[in-house]
N, C-alpha and C positions, 0 to 999 in steps of 0.2 A: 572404439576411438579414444584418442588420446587429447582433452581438453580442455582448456586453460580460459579461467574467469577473470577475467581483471576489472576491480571497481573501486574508486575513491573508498570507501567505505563498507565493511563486510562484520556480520555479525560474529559473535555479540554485538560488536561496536558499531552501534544502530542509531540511526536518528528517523526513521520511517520506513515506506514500504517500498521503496528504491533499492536498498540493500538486502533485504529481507526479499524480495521475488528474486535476485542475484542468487539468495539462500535456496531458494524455492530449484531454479533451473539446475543448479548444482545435485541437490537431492533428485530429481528428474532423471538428472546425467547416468549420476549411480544407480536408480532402479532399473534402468534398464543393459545393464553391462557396460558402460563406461569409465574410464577413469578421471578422475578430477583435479585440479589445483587452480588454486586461488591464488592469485597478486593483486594485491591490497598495502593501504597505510597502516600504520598502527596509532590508533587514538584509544588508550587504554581509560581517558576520562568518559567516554561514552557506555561505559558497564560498569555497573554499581562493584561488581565482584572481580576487578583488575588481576587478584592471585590464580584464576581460573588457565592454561593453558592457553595461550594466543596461538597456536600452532594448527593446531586441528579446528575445523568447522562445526557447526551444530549438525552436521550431518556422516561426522567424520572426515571430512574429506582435509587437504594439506590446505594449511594456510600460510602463503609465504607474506609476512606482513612489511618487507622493505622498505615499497616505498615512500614517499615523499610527500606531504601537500603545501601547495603553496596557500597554506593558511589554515584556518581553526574552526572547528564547530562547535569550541566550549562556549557555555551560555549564548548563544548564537554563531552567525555566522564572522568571522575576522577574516579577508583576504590580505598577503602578503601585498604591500606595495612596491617594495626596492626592488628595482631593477636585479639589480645584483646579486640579492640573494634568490630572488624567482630563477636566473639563468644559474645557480646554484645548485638551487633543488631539482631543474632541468638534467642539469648534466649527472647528475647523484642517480636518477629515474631512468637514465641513459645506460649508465652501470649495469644498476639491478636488469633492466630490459637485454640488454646483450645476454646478459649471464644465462636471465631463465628461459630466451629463444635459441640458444643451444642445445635444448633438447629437443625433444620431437615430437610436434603438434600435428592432429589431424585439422580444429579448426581453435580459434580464440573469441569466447564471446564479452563483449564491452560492454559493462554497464554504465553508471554515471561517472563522468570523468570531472565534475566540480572539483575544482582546486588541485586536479591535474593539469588541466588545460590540452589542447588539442595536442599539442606535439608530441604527447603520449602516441598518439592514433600512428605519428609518422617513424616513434619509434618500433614500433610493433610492426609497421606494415613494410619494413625493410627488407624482410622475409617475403617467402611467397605460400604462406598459411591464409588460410580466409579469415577475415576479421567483419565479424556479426557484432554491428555497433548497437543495442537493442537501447534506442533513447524512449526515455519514462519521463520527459517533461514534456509539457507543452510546449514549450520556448526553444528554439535550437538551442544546440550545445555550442555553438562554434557561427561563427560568421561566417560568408560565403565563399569571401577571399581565401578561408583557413580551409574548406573541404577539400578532402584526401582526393587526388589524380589515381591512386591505385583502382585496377580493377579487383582488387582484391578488397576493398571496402566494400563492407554490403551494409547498407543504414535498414535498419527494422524498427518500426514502428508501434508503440506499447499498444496501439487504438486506431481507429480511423481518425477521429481525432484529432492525433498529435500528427499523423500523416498530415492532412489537412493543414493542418497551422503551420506546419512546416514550410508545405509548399504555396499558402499567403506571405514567408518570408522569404519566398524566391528560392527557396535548395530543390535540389533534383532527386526529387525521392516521391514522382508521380506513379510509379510503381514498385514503389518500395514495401518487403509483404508487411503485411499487419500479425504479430506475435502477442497475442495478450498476455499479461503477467503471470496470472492464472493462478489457481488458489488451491490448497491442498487440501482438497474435499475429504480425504478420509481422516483429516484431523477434525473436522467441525460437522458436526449433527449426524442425523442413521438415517439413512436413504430407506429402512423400511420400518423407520417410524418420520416421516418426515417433520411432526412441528417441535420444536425445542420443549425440553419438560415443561418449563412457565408456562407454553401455551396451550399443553395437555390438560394441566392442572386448572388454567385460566377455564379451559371448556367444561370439563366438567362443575368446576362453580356455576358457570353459566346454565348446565343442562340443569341443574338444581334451583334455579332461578334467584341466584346470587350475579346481580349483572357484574360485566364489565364497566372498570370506571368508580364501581364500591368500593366503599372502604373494606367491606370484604374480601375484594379482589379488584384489587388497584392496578390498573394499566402498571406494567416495568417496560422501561425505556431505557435504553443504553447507550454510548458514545465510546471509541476508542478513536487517539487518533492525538496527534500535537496539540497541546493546549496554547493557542494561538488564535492571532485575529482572524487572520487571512482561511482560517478551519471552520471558521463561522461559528464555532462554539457558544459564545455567547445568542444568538440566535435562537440555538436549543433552551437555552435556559430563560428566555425570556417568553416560547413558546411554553414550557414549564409552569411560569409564574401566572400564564391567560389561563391556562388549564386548571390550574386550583385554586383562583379568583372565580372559575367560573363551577366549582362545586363538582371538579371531578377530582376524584383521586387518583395521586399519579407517585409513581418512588423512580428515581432513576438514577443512574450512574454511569461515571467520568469517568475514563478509563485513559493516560496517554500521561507522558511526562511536561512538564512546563517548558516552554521553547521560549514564551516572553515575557520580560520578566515584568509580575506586578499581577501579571493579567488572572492567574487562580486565585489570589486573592482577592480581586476586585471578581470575580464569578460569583465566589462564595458567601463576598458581603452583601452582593445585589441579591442574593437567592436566602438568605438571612432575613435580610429585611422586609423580604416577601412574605414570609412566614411559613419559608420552606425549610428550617432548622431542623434536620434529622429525616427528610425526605429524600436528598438528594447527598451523596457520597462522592466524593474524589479518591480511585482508589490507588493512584499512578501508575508509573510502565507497568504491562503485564508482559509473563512469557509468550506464548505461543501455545501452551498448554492450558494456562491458567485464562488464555484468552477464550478458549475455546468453552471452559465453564463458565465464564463472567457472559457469553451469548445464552447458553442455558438457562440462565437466570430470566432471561427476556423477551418479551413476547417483539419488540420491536426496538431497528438497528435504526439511528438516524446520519447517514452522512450529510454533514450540515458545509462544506467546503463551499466559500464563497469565490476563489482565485480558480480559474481550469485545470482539473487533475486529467493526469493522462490516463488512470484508468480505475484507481480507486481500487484496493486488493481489500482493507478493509468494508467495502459493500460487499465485494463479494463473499465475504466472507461468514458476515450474517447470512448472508441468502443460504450458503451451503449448512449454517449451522441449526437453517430450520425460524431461524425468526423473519419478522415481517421488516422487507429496508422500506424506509423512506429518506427520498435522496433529493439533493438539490439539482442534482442529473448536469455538474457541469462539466464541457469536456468529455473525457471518454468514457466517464461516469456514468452517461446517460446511455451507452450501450448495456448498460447491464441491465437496465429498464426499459424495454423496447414499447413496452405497453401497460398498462394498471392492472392485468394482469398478473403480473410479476413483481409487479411493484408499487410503490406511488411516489409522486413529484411534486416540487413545491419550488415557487421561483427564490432562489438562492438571498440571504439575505433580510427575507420577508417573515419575519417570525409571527405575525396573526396568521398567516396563510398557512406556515407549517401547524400552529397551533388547530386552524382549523381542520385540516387534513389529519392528522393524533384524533380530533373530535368525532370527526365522520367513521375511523375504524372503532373508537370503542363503543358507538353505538348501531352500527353493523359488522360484530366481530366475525359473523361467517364470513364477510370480505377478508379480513384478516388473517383469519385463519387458509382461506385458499391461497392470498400472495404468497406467504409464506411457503405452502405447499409447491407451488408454479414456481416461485424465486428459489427454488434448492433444487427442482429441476430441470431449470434454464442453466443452472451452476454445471450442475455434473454434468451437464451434457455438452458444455460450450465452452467454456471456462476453466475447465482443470488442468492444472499446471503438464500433467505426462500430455497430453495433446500441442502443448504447446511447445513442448522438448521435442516431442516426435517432429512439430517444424522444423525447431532448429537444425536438429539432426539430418532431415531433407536439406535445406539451405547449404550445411557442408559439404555433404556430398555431393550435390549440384556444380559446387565451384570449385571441386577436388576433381571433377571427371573434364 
């Protein structure tokens, strides 16, 4: 099949993991004998290395970076106000859209359309290609009055989840399927060594009778993910500072670029003054590769998101890399944790609570060590991105026959 991605945003030029599972389906597309093309903006301030070819994907695949946003993601979020120029960049999107549906689609899959806006959806769906709208917020994309009349819109859902809150906003997407983002297991951990080396390494201190929690061997704890409020990040580091007020040892690290500004600095001076100076590292963006060793490093993943994620790729992604998540479980988040089992939960927000829960594993690390074990293979087997392409790829054909 012949299949075209289009998302506000495609990497490199990344701000999360909205564009990055866009990244994920595309590579999906291509292992299994598909062809790919991407239409996309171009915001060449969103990658440190701007001289790198804008053309080609991280996966190889075509990137046509055309079009348009009505507005900016540098140092935050800017939306275009004027009329005039929004009906500007509309018709400029109206271009590029005619141009690249002159070829020949088998189906079109829609990621986030922030600061495209909906009328995107009506350029596209002028044709009679199936257009797979796969929304990754919680929050509709569009008002009600704005939903597509075509039968050739299919809304897919990141989570049950975001289904759910969708249909609390009144959209008709009661049986809309569920598409998880899905996560590329064979980049993160060994399915036949399941715990991440830290937690190899942690065990055997332990069988020697160097506990968990020593300065010997200091719980590692790790974060990746927007340095922002709404990420609850600061939460972790205040669960941090009850941890080593209360005589455990703990080393952990930051991992994610700054999204508001002020806020790493005020992390690093609240975590200074604690008297965590050289326990705790900020190490910014990582690739995808480098993300995959900075989980090695760790015995436990914390997704600390206080706002409802629609599915959270980076939990999942500890989980397949062999560490243990602990997660505020909000939104479709909490599918990845169906039980303590797999995981463990902490009410969002509540940093003595997270602090406590950090407590209870390092002094029962065999609990530890089994989530970990259970949360990599709840991953492979549920959650991998090719099962979630093999949907999509169902979905088209369904509405091609």
């Amino acid at each position: 099949m012949r299949i075209l991605i289009v998302s506000n945003l495609y990497p490199p030029q990344e701000l999360g993991g909205y564009g990055r599972s866009m990244a994920d389906f595309a590579w999906g597309f291509l292992q299994r004998g598909h062809q790919v093309t991407v239409l996309t903006s171009d915001a060449p301030y969103l990658h440190a290395d701007a001289c790198l070819p804008s053309d080609v994907g991280p996966n190889g695949e075509v990137v046509d970076r055309r079009l348009q946003l009505k507005g900016s993601y540098q140092r935050g979020v800017t939306l275009m106000t004027d009329l005039a120029q929004c009906l500007s960049v509309d018709r400029a999107n109206q271009f590029v859209v005619r141009s690249i549906m002159e070829q020949s689609w088998d189906g079109v899959v829609v990621g986030n359309i922030d600061c495209l806006g909906p009328e995107l959806l009506g350029m596209l769906l002028q044709g009679s290609i199936p257009i797979l709208h796969h929304i990754g917020f919680m929050d509709p994309p569009f008002l009600l009055q704005q939903w597509p009349s075509s039968s050739q819109y299919i809304p897919v859902a990141a989570s049950h989840a975001v289904r759910s809150n969708l249909q609390r906003h009144g959209l008709p997407v009661a049986h809309a399927p569920v598409v998880y983002p899905g996560v590329r297991s064979e980049l993160f951990g060994d399915s036949n060594r399941p715990l991440t080396p830290a937690l190899r390494f942690a065990q055997r201190l332990q069988s020697v009778g160097l506990p968990l929690g020593s300065k010997t061997n200091p719980l590692k704890v790790g974060f990746a993910g927007l340095l922002m409020g709404t990420k609850g990040v600061h939460t972790l580091a205040e669960a941090l500072v009850i941890l080593h007020q209360q005589g455990i040892a703990v080393q952990a690290c930051f991992a994610g670029a700054e999204f508001q500004l002020g806020y790493l600095q005020t992390l690093q001076q609240y975590l200074d003054h604690a008297g965590m100076h050289g326990l705790v590292h900020f190490v910014g963006q990582l690739s995808r590769s480098a993300l995959s060793r900075f989980w090695n490093l760790h015995h436990i993943g914390v997704f600390t998101s206080i706002y409802p994620e629609a599915f959270g790729i980076v939990a999942a992604e500890v989980m397949a890399a062999g560490a243990t998540l602990v997660s505020s479980a909000v939104g479709g988040a909490a599918e990845l944790v169906p039980s303590d089992l797999t995981g463990r939960r902490y009410t969002p927000g509540e940093a003595s609570e997270l602090a406590s829960v950090l407590r209870c594993l390092v002094r029962d690390p065999q609990v530890l060590f089994e989530c970990a074990q259970q949360g990599q293979s709840l991953v492979r087997s549920r959650f991998d991105v090719l099962a979630s392409v093999v949907q999509l790829e169902q979905l088209v054909l369904q509405q091609r026959k």
